[in-house]
N, C-alpha and C positions, 0 to 999 in steps of 0.2 A: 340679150333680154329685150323682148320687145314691147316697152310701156303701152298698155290698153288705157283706153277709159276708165279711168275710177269710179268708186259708186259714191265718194264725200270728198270734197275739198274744201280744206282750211285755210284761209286767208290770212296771213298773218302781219305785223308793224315792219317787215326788216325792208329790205332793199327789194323796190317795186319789179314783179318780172314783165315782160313784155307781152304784149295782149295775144302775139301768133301764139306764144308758146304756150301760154295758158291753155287756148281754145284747143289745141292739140291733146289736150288731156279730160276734158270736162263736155259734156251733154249735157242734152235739154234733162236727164234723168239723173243727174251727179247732184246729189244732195251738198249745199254750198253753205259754208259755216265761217264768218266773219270774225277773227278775234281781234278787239278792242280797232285799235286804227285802220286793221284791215280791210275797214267797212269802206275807205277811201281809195285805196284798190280797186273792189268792188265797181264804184263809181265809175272809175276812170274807162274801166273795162265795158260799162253799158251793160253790168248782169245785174240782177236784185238775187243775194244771199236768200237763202230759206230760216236760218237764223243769226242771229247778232249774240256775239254774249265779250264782256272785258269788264273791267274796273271803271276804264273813261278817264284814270287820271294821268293821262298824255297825249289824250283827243279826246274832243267832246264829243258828248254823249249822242248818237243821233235822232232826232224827233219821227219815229218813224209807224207804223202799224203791222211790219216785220216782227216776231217772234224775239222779243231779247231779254238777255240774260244780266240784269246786272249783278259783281262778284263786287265785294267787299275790297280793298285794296290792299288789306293786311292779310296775306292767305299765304299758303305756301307754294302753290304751284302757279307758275307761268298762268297767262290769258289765252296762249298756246295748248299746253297741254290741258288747259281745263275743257275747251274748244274740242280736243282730240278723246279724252272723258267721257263729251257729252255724243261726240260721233260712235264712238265702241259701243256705250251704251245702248243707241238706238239699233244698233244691228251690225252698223257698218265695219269690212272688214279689210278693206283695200284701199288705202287713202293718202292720196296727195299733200302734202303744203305747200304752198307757196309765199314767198316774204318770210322763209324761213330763217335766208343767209342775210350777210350783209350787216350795215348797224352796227348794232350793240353784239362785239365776240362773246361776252359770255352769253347774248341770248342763244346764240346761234353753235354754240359751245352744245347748250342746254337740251337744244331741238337735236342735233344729233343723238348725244344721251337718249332723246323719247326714240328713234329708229331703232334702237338698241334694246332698251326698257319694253317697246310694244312689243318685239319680234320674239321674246321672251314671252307671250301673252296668245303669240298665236295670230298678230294682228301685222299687217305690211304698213309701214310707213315710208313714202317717200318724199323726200325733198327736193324740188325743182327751181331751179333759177334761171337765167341767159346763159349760162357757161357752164352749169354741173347737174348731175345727178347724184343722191347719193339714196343707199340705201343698206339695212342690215342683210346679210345670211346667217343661214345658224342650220345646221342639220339637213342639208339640202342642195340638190346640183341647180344649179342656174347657167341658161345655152343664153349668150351674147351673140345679137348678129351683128354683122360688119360694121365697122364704126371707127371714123378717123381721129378717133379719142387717147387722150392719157385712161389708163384706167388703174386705180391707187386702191390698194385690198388692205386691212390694217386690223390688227387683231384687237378687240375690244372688249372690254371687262375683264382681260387674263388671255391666258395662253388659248391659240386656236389651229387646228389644222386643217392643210388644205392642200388640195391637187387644184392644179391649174393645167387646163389640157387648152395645147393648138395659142400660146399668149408667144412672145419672142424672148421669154422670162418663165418657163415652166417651173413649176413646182410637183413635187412626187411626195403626199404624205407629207410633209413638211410641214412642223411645227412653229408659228411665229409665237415670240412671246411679245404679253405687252410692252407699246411703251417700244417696240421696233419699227425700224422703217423701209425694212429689206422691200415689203410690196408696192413702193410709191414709182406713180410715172411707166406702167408696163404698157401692152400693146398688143393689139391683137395681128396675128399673121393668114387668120384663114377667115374664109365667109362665116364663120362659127366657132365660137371658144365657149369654153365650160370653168365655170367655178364652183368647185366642188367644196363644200363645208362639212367636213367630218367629224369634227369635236369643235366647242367652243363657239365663239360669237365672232363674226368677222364684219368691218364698217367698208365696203365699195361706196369709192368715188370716183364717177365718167365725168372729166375734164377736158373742155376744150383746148384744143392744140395751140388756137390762136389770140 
């Protein structure tokens, strides 16, 4: 799978990613969406977000004439997923986060769950850091091109099945149940591998080797 340009990026509080890795993903046309600290990312990076939106109670608020959203702090959902809300809403339907992982495990616990929750929605969500990729399948072949990666397939929400063609760990049909670990750490053997989603919801995670 070869990551394009996104059309929204979500900035998010967790563990700051690296500015190459960023810019590899976002354009001057990537509608850029700041939640709550992740306006200090932003900064660091030399981009101005198109919108601000968080609570503010674990960074303060910024003084700015950008677009923000302030939320209430007693609410139910994440500053993340509300951020991710406000992007489906406007159209968008291909979309990055970053400062997903890292921090706080249950936030990141949480962000996974939205890759899962949107991809059910018809929406792509990925999450990006220095050392992973991850993202949901659900009903659908995905062509990986060469990559000196772990790549970890893991069945989510319930049982899911799946072909794995050209990995050095093939899979034929095969059913994982949740809450299994059989697809962790595989590998690809050819310039191209396939993951194929035929029932169910599946979590891929491309990890670096090193």
């Amino acid at each position: 799978m070869e990551m394009n340009v996104f059309d929204c990026a979500v900035f998010a509080a967790g563990t700051r990613v690296s500015k190459s890795v960023v810019k590899k993903y976002i354009s001057e046309n990537t509608f850029l969406i700041a939640a709550d600290a992740g306006y200090k990312a932003c900064d660091s990076y030399g981009i101005t977000p198109n919108l601000l939106v968080g609570d503010y109670d674990s960074a303060e608020m910024p003084q700015t004439d950008i677009e923000l959203i302030k939320l209430n702090p007693v609410k139910d959902e994440t500053d993340s997923a509300y951020a991710l809300e406000l992007a489906i809403a406007r159209g968008y339907k291909n979309i990055v986060m970053f400062g997903a992982t890292g921090g706080r495990l249950d936030h990141t616990f949480a962000n996974l769950e939205l890759c899962a929750s949107l991809k059910k929605r018809g929406i792509s969500l990925t999450l990006i850091d220095d050392h992973h990729t991850v993202f949901a399948v659900r009903n659908e072949r995905i062509t990986l091109k060469a990559q000196n990666k772990y790549i970890s397939i893991f069945p989510f929400g319930g049982p899911c099945t799946l072909t794995l063609v050209d990995f050095d760990y093939p899979l034929d049909h095969r059913t994982l149940q949740a809450f299994c670990g059989l697809g962790v750490s595989n590998e690809m053997h050819k310039e191209t591998a396939e993951i194929i989603a035929e029932a169910g919801m599946a979590l891929v995670i491309i990890a670096d080797k090193d």
